[in-house]
Backbone as JSON, one array per atom type, in Angstrom:
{
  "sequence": "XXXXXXXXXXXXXXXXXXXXXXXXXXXXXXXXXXXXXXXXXXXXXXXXXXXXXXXXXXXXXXXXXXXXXXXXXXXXXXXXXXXXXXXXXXXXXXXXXXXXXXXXXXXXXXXXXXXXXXXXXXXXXXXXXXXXXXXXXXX",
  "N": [[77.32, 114.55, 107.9], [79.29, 113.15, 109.0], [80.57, 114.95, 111.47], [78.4, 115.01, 112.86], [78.32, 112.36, 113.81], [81.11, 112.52, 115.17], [80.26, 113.94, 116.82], [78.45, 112.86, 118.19], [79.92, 110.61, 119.31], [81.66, 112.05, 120.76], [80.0, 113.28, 122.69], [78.71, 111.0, 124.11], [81.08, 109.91, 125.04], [81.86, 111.65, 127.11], [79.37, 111.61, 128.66], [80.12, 109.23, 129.91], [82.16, 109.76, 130.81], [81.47, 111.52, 133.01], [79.28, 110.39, 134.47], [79.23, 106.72, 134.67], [82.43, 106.61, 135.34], [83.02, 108.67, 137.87], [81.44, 106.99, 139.82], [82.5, 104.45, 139.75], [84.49, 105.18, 141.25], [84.26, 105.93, 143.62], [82.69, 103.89, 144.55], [85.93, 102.44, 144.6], [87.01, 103.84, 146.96], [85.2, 103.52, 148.71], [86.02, 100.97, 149.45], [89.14, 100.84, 149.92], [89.42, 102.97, 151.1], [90.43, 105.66, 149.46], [91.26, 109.12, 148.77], [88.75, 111.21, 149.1], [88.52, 113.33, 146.88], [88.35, 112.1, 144.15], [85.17, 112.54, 143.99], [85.22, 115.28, 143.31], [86.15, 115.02, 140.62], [84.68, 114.73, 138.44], [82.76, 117.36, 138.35], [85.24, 118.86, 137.9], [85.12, 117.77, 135.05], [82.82, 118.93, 134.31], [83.39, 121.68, 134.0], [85.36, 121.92, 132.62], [84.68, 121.0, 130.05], [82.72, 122.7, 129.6], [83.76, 125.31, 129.37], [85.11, 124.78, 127.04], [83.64, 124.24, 124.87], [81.69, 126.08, 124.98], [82.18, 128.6, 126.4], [84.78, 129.76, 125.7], [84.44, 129.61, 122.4], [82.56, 131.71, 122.29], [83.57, 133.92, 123.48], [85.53, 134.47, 121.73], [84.3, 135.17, 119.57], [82.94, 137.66, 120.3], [85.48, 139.16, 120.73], [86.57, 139.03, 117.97], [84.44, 140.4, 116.4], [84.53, 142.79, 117.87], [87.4, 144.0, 116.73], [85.86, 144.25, 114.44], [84.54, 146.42, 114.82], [86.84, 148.28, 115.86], [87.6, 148.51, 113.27], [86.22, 150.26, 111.6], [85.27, 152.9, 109.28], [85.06, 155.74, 107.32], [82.61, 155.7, 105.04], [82.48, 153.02, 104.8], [79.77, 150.58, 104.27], [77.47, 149.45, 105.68], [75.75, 146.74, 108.0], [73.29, 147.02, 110.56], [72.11, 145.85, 113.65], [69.83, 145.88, 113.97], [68.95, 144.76, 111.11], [69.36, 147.09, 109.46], [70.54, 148.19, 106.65], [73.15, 150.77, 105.98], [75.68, 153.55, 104.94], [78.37, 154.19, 106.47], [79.14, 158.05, 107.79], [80.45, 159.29, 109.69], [82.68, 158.93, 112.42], [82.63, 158.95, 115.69], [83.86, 158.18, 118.35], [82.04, 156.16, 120.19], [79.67, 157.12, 118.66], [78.38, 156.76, 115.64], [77.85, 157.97, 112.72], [75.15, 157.54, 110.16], [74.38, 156.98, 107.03], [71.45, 156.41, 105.35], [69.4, 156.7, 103.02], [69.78, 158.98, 100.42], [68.66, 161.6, 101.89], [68.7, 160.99, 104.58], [70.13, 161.04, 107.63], [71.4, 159.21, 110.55], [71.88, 158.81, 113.28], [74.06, 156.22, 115.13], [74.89, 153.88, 117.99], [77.72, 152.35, 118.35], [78.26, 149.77, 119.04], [75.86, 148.7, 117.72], [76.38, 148.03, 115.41], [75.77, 145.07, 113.12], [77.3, 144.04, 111.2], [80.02, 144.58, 108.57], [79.84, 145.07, 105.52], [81.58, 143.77, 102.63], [82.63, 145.36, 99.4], [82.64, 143.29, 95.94], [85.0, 145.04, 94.65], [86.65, 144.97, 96.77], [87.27, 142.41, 97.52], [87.99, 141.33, 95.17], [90.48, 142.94, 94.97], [91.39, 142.18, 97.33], [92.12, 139.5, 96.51], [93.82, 140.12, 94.88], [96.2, 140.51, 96.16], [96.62, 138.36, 97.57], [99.28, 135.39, 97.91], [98.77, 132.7, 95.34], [97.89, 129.93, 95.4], [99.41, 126.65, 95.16], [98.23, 124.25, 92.79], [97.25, 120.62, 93.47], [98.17, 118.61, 91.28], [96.77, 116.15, 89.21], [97.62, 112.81, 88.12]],
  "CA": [[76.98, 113.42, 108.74], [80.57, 112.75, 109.6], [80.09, 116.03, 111.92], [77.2, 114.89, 113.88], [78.7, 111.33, 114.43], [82.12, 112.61, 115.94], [79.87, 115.05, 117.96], [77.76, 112.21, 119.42], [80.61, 110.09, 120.01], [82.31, 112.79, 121.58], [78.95, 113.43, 123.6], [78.56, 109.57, 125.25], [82.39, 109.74, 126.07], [81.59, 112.77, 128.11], [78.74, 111.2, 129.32], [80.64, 108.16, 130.59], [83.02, 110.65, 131.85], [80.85, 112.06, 133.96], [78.42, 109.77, 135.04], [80.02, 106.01, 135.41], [83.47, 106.62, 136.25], [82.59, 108.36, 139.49], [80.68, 105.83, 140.44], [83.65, 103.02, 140.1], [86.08, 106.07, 141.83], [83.48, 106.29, 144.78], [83.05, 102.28, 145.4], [86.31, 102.33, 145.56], [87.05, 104.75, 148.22], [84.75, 103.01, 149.92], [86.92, 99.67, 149.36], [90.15, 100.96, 149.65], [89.54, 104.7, 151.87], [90.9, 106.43, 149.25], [91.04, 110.59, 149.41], [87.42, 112.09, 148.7], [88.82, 113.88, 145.39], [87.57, 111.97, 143.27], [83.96, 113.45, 143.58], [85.7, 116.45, 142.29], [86.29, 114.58, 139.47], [83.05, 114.95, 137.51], [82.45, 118.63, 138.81], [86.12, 119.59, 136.94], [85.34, 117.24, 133.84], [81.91, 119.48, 133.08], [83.75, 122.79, 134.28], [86.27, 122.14, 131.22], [83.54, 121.34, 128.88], [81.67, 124.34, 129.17], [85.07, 125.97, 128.99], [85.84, 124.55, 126.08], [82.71, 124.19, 124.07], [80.69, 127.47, 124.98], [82.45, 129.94, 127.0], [86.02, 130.0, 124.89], [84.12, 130.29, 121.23], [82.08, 133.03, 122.51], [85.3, 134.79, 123.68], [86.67, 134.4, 120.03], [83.41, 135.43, 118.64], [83.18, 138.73, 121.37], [87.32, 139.8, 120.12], [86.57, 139.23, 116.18], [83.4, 141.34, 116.45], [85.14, 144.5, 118.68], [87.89, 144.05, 115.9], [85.61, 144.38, 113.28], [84.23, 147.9, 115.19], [87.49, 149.2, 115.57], [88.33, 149.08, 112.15], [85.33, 151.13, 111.3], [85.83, 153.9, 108.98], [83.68, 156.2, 106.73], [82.19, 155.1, 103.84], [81.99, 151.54, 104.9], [78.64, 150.24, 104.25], [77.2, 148.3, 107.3], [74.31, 146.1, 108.36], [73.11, 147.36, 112.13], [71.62, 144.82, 114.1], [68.2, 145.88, 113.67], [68.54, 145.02, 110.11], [69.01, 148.45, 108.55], [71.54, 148.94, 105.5], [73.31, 152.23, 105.79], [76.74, 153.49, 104.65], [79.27, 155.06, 107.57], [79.25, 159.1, 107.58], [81.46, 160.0, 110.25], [82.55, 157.81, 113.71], [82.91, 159.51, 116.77], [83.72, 157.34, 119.71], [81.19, 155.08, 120.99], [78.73, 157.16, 118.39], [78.76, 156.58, 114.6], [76.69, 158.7, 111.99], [75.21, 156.48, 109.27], [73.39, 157.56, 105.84], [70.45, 155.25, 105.07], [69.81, 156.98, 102.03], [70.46, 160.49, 101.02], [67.68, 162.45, 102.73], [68.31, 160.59, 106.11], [71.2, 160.74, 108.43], [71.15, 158.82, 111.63], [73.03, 158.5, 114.89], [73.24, 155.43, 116.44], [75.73, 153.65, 118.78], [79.16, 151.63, 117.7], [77.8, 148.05, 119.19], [75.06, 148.12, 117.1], [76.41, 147.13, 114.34], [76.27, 143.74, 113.04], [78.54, 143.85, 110.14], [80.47, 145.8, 107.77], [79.28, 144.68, 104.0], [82.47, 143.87, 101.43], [82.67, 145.01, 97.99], [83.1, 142.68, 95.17], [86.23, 145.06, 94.47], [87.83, 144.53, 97.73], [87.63, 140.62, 97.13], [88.97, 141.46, 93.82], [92.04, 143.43, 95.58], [92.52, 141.35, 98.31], [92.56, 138.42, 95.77], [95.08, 140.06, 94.0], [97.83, 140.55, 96.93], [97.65, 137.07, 98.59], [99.53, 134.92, 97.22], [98.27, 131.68, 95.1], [98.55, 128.26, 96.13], [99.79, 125.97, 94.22], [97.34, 123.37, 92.71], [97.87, 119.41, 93.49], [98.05, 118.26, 89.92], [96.98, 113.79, 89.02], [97.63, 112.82, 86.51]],
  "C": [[78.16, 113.0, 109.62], [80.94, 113.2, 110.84], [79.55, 115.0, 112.95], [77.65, 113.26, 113.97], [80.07, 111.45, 115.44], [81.57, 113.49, 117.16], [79.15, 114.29, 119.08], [78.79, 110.62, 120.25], [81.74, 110.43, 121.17], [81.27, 113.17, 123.36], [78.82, 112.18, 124.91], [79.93, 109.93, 126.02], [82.26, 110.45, 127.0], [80.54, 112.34, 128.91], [79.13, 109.77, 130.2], [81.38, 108.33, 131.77], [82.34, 110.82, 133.41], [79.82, 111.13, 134.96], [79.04, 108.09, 135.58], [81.43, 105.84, 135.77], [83.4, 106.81, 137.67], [82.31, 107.28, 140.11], [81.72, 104.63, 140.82], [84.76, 103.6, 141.43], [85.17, 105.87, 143.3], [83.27, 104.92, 145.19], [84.49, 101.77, 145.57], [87.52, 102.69, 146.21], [86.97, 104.07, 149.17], [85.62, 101.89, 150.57], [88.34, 99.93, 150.34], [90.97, 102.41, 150.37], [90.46, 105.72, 150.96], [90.57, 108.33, 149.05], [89.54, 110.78, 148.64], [87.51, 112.97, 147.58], [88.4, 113.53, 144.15], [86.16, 111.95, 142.9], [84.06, 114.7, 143.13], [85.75, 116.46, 141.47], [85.63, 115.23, 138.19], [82.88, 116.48, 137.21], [83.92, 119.54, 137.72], [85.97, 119.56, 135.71], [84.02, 118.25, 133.13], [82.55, 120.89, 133.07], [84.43, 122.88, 132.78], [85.33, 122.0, 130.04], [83.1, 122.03, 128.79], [82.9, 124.98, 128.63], [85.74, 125.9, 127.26], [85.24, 125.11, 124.45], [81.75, 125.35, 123.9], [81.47, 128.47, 125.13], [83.7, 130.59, 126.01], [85.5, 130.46, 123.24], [83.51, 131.65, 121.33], [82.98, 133.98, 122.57], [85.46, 135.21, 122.51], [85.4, 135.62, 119.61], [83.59, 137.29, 118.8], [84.26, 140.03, 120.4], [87.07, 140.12, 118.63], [85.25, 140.58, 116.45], [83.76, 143.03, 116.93], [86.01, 144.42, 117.55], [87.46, 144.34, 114.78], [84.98, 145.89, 113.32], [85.09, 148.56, 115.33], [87.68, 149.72, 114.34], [87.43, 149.51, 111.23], [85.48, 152.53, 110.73], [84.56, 154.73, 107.72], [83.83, 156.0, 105.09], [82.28, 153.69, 103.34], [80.43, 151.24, 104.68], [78.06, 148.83, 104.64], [75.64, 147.63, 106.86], [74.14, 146.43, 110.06], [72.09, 146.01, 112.55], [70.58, 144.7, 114.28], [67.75, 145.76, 112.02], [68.42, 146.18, 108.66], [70.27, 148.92, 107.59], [71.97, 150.4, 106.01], [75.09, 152.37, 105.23], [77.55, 154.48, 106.08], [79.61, 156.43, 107.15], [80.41, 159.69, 108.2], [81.31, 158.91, 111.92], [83.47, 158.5, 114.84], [83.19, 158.79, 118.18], [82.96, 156.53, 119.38], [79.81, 155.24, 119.35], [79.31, 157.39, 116.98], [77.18, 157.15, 113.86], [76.68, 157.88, 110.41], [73.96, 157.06, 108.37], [72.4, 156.37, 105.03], [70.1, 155.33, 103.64], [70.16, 158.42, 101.76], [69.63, 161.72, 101.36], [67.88, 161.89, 104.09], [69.65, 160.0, 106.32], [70.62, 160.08, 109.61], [72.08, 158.85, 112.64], [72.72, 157.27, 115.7], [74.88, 154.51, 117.43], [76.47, 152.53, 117.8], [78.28, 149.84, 117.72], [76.65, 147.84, 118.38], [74.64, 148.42, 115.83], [76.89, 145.64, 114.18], [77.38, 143.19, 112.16], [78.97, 144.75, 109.57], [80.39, 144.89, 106.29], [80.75, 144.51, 103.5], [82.05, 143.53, 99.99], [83.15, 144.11, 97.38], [84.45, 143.24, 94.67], [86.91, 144.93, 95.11], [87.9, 143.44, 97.57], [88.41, 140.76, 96.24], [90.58, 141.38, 94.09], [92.61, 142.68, 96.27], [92.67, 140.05, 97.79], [93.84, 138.66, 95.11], [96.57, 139.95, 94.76], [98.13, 139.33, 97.45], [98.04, 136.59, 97.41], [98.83, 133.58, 96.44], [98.79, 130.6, 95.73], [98.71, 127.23, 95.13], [98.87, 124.75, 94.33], [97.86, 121.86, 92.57], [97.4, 119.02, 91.95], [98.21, 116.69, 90.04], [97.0, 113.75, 88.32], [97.68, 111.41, 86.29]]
}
């Protein structure tokens, strides 16, 4: 809930932004002839919001995702984006050969996969190398 109250107080401010400031910056202009820039105003303030809020996570999302196709190797066992379990046979470029079960090989392209599955023993492992964190103890 905490969430969805900083999101709609974040929302009006932006909407104040945008909508009556101008309005005070533009009467007064009129008042006062100052430069015509501040109808730019508005036009920069949603430019950065999109920027901020859509276009920049996507980015992230985009980078982690190609990162998670480079490091594609065989005998990973994926999810493709149509849903279809398989384990990684062999990865050729762009084209990756994937064993659904063991009567049926497939060929299908790098981007479409959606994930790469982790074993419960790699959690295991990679639990074992980080380090711990030390627990706040009350007493």
């Amino acid at each position: 809930m905490r969430i969805i109250g900083k999101f709609v107080e974040l929302l009006f401010s932006l909407i104040v932004m945008i909508f009556v400031l101008p309005s005070f910056v533009f009467a007064y202009s009129l008042t006062d002839s100052v430069s015509s820039l501040g109808g730019l105003v508005p036009i920069l303030l949603i430019f950065i919001f999109f920027y901020l809020f859509l276009m920049r996570p996507q980015q992230k999302k985009v980078r982690e995702h190609q990162k998670l196709l480079n490091s594609l190797k065989k005998s990973d066992k994926i999810i493709t984006t149509g849903g279809i379990y398989a384990t990684v046979n062999s990865v050729n470029g762009d084209v990756v050969e994937v064993k659904i079960n063991e009567s049926v090989c497939i060929k299908i392209v790098r981007q479409s996969i959606a994930t790469i599955l982790i074993n419960k023993e790699e959690i295991s492992n990679a639990k074992e190398d980080t380090p711990e964190i030390p627990k706040l103890i009350k007493k």
